[in-house]
N, C-alpha and C positions, 0 to 999 in steps of 0.2 A: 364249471361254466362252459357251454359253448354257445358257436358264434349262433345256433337258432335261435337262444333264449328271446326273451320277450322284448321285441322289437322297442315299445312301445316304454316298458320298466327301463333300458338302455338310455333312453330320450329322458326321463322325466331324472334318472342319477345324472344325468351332466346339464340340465337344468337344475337342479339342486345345488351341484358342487358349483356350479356358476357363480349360484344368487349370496351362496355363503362366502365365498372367497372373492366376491365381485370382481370378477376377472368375467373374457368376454365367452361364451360356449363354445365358439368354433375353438378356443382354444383347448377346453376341454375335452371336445371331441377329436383333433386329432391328438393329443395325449391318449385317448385311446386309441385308436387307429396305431399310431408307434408302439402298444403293447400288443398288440396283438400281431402285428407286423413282430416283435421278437419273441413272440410266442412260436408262431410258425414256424421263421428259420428256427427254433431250438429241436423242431420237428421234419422239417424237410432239408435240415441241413446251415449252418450258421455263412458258407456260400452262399448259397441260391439267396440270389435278389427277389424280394417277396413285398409286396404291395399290397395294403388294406386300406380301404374306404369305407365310410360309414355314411350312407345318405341323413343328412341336416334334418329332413322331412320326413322317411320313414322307418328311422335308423336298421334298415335294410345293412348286410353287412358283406362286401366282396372280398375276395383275395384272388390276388393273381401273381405268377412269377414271371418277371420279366427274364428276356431272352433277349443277346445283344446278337443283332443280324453281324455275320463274319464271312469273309472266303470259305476259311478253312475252321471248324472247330475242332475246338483244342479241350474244351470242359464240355460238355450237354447238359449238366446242370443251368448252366449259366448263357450259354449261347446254340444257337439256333444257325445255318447254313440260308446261302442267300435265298437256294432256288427255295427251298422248302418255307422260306418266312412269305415268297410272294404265292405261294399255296392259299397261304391265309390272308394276304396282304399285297395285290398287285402293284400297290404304288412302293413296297418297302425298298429301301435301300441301305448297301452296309453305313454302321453306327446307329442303326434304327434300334428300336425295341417292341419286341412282340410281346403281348399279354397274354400268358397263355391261363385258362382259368384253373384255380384249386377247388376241390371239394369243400365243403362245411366242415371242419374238423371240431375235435371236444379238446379243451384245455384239462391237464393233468394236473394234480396238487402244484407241483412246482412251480410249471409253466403258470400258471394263474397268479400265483405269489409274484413272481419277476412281474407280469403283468402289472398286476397291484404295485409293485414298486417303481416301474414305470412313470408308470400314472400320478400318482403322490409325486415324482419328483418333478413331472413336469408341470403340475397345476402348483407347486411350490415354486418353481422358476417365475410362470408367468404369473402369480400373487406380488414377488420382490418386483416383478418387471413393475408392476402397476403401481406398488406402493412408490417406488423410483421415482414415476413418473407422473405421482400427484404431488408428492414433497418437493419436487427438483425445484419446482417453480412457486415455492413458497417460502425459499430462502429469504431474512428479508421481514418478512411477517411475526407479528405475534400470533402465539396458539395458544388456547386452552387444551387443557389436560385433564386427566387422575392419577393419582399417587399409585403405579400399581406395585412398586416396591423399593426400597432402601438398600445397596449394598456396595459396603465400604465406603459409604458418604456420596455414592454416586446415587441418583434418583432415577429410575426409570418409569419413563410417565405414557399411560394408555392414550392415544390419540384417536381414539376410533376404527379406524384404519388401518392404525399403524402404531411403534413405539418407538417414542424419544429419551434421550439419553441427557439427562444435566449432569454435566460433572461436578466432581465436588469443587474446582475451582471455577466454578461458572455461577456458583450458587453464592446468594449475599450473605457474608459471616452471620454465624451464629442465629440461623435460619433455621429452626427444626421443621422437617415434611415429615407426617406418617401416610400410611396408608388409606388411600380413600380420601387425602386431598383434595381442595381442585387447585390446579396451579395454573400461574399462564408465563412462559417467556417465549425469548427470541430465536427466531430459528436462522444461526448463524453458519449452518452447513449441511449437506445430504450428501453423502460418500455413498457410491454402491459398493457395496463388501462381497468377500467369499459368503459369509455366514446372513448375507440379505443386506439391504439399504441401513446404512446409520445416519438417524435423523441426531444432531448435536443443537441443544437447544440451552438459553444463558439468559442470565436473569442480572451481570455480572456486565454484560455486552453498552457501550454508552449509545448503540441503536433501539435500546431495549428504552432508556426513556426517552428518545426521540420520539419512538410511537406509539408510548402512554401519554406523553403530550399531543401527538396528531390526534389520539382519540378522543383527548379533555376538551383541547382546543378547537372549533370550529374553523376558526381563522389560521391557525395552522394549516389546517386538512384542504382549507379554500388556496390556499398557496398565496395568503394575504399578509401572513408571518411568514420569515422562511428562518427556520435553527442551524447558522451556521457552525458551530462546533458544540460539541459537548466534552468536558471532561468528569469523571469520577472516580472516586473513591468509595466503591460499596459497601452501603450499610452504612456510612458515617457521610459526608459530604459529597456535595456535587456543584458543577457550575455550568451553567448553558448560554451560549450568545445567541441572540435572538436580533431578528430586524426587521421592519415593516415597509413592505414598498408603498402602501398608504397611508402619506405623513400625516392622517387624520388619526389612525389610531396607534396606539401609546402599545408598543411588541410587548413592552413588561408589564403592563396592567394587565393586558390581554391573557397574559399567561399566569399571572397572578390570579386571576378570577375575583369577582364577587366576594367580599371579605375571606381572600383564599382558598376558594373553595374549588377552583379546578386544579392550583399546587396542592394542595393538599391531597387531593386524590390518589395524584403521581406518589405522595410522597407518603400515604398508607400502603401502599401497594411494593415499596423498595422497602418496606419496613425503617419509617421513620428518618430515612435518608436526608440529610437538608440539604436545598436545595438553591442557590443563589443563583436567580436572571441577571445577567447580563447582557447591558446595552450594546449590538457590535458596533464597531467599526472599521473602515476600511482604511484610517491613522491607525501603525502603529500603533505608535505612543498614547492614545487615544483610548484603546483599544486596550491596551497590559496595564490604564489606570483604574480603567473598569473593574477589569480582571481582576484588581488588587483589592475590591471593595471584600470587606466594610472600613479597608486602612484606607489613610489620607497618603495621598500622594508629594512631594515639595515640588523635587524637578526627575525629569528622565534624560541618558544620555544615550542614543543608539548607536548600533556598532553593527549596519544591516550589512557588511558581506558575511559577519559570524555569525547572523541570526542572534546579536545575542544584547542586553539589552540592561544598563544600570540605573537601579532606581533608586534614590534618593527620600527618604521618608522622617518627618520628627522622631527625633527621640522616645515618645513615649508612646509612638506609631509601631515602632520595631516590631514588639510582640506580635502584635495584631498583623501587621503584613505578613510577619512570616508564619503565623499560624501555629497549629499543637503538633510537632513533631516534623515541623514544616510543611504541614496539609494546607496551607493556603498558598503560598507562594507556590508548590508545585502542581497544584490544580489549574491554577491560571498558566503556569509555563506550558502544559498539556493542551490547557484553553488556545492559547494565542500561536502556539507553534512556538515562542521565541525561548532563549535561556535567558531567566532573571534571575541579576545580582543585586540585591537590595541593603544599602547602607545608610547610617543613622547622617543626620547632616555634619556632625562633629567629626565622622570617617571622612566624608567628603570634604569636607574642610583639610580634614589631616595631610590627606591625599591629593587637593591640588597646591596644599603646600610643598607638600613633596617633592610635585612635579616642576613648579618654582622656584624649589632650589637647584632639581637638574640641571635647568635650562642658565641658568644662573651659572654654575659651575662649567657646562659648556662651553660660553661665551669666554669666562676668566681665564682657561685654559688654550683654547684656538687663540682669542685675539687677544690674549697677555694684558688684561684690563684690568683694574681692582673690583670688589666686589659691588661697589655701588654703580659701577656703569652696567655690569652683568645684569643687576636686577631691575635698573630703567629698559635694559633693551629686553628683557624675557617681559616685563612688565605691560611695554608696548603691544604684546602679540606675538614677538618674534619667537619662533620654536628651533630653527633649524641656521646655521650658520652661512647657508643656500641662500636664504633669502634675506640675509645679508647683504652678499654677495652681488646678488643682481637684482638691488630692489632701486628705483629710483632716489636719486643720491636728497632731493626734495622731502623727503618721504622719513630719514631720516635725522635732517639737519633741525625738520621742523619739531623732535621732538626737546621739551624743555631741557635747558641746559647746552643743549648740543648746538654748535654753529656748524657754517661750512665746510673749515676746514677740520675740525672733530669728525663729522659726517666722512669727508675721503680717507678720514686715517684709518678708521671702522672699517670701510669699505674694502681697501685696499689691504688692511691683514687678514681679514676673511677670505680675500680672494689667493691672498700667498699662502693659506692656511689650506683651501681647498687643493691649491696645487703641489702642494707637500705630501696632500692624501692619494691624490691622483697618481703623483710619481710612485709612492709605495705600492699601490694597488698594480701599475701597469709594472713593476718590478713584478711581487708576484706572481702578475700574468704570465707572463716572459719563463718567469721560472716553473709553473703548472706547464707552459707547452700549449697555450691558448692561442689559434691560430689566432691571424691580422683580420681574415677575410673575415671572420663575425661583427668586426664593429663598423662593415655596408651596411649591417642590420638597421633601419633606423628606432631611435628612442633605444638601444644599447649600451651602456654605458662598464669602463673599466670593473666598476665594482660589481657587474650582472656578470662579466666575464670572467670575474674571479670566483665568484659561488657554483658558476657550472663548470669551471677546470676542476675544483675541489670537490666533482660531483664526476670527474669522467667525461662530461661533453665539455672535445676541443675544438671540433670544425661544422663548419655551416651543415653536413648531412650528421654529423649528432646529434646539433640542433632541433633539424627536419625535422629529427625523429622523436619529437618532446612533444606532449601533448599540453594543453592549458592547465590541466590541474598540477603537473607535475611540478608548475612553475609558481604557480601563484596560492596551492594546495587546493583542498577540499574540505568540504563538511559533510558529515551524512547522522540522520536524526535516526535513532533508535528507545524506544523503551521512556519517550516522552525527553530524551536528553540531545543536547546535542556534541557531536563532537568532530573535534579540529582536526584536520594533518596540511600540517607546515610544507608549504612548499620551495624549490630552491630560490626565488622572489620573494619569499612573504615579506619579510622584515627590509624590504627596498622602495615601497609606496608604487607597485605595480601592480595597476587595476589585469582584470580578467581581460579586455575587451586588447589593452595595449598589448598582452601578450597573444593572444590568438594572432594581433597583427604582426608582432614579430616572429611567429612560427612560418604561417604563409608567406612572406618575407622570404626565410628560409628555404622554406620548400620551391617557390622558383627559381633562386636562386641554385639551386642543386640539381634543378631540373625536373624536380619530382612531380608538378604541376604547370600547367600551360600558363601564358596570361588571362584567357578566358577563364579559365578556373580560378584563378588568383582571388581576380575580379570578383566573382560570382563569392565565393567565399568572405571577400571584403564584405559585399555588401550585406550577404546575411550576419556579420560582426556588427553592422550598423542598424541594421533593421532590429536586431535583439537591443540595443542601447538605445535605439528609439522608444523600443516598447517599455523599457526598463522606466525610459523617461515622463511614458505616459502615464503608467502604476504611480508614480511619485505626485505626477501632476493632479491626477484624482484626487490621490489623497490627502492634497494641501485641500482639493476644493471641498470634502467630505468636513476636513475639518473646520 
């Protein structure tokens, strides 16, 4: 090959490799241009800085070696003296670069092959560049495909363009793909790799029927439905909440279709998957009864700082709520975000009897009563010996049986009862080494002061230094579950908001924060329990 050959055959090879690799020419063409640029230096020296151009229009071909203008040269391969570069060049000056021209040379077996390898790698670069950057932004999307092979259970599918990967766990069980398929999923990632882009695509994914339904449904796609969750289980069940911001039309007919016919669609396509609409809601409780159809719901009991959530169902509901292997109840728990506990009514009977003997047994212990006063006052409402203690003495006396001075004698051992706990507790304290100055703290109390000596913090900058979860714990959802870590408050009836306010509390007092700060921090603690207040207010009105 040399650089005279036919200008014109040059031109129409890199509009060929263009159109076949649909990448754009100029890319092509300097791919060539840099083979032939290390063709040269393999020829004038792997030094010398060496320049090729190829003219877009008459693929005309130059080469030239640059020469860097210096004081003093040190290489004359490489560089050029000032006076002699303004020979050529009157405006040069040193860091300039001179071009100085090469002859046409002929490429040798070798050099031509490097050429050639060149070449292939850089029109293979900018091919991954381009495939890159049609997929990136199709993440997201359904695609159709071809089956262009099977192996080890992973699918790799011809895109046109490009090739997608389904792994074998992205595929809906017991799926056979051969070859020459057409398949269609979700394109749930584009990775640029060493070895080119990997398109990951999932059939597996619960966006994969969000937009088999945007395509059945009109009203979907019109943004007249909106799907707010989906869970599944593929190849065998699934469940989707749906809602209509036009209360004229019915979100679950809509996606039901015409005697089925646009579920049906979705549900030849997941092979067979069945598929349950659900109504949403912005209740709760509202919301996890739905979730729980085709079972009948009695009552529900929620437990919103654990996210988690007891459901109550007939006897002969059990099965059915909890599903074949527990595939209902855990579709809905994925559905709603919450954790459901679902008991027959006969548990929940068991169970608030239970809890009516505690309170019961409570009472006969603290305030030395027999057991038929125990169970009038657990009977009333009362849970805690507290409110006892400082409940209006009226409020009492008027329960049957009980007169006034019955009412003060309640009253009055409850309170000698509370201050018998108190003393033990600030004993305790005294003996962990729990400084005095924490109980300025306000809403502090002896028994908050003994869980944090028995945890290490004894003074107001230990305290400081405690965040809200530490105190009241946390939750974090994974894998559709949810789960708990106890904090050193949990088991005390202190909300998140009361502890945040006694950290800040804290921290001005230690100094750690200004009153400005304090301040500013109060009120975004109130501004979040405001909002908290509005989410709830909704959703009494939703329901």
């Amino acid at each position: 090959m040399a650089v005279s050959a036919n200008r014109l055959e040059l031109l129409q090879i890199a509009d060929a490799v263009a159109r076949e690799k649909v990448i754009d020419r100029e890319i092509v063409l300097a791919a060539m241009a840099d083979a032939i640029q290390k063709a040269a230096r393999s020829r004038y020296g792997s030094e010398t800085n060496i320049r090729a151009d190829i003219n877009s229009k008459t693929g005309e071909i130059r080469l030239q070696r640059l020469l860097e203008v210096v004081e003093t040269v040190e290489d004359y391969g490489t560089q050029i003296a000032l006076p002699l570069a303004r020979d050529r060049n009157v405006d040069a000056k040193l860091g300039d670069f001179i071009a100085d021209p090469l002859p046409p040379m002929d490429f040798g077996r070798i050099a031509a092959q490097s050429a050639k390898q060149v070449i292939v790698q850089k029109v293979r670069e900018a091919e991954r560049d381009r495939q890159y950057d049609e997929f990136k932004d199709r993440v997201g999307e359904i695609i159709n495909g071809t089956v262009k092979r099977v192996e080890y259970g992973n699918v790799i599918v011809d895109l046109g363009r490009g090739e997608g990967i389904i792994r074998r766990d992205e595929m809906i069980p017991r799926e056979a793909m051969r070859y020459g398929d057409r398949v269609r999923a979700f394109v749930y990632d584009v990775r640029r790799e060493q070895r080119g882009p990997q398109i990951f695509l999932s059939r597996t994914h619960p966006q994969f029927m969000v937009k088999l339904f945007t395509m059945e449904v009109p009203e979907i796609y019109d943004g007249i439905i909106q799907i707010k969750s989906v869970a599944r289980d593929p190849g065998s069940r699934a469940k989707i909440a749906v809602i209509s911001n036009d209360s004229s039309i019915d979100p679950v007919g809509a996606c039901v279709g015409m005697r089925g016919s646009r579920v049906q669609a979705v549900v030849g396509e997941l092979q067979g998957e069945k598929i349950d609409i659900i109504p949403w809601s912005a209740d709760p409780a509202s919301f996890i009864v739905n979730a729980l159809q085709p079972a009948e719901v009695s009552k529900v009991v929620l437990d919103e700082d654990a996210e988690r959530i007891e459901v109550v169902v007939p006897d002969e509901q059990l099965s059915l709520a909890i599903g074949r292997r527990g595939q209902n109840v855990r579709l809905a728990s994925q559905l709603t975000g919450w954790d459901i506990d679902i008991m027959t009514e006969a548990e929940e009977s068991e169970r608030r009897q239970k809890e009516f003997n505690e309170r019961t047994n409570l009472f006969m212990d603290a305030l030395d009563v027999d057991e038929m006063v125990g169970q009038v006052l657990a009977s009333e409402g009362f849970a805690q010996v507290e409110e006892l203690a400082y409940a209006n003495i009226d409020e009492i006396s008027s329960i049957d049986g009980f007169d006034g001075d019955t009412a003060e004698e309640i009253q009055t051992r409850a309170r000698e009862y509370l201050e018998k706990i108190e003393a033990e507790f600030d004993a305790k304290r005294k003996e962990l080494g729990v400084a005095d100055e924490l109980r300025q703290i306000p809403g502090m109390t002896t028994q908050m002061m003994v869980a944090l000596g028995e945890d290490g913090i004894k003074t107001i900058e230990d305290f400081a230094g405690c965040a809200s979860d530490d105190l009241v714990g946390w939750t974090e959802r994974k894998d559709g579950e949810t789960k708990k870590f106890e904090g050193l408050f949990s088991k005390l009836d202190v909300s998140r908001q009361e502890a945040e306010r006694m950290v800040i509390h804290a921290r001005l007092t230690a100094g750690w924060i200004t009153e400005d700060e304090a301040q500013a921090q109060a009120e975004a603690v109130e501004a979040d329990v405001d909002a908290e207040d509005g989410v709830a207010d909704e959703a009494e009105r939703s329901a």
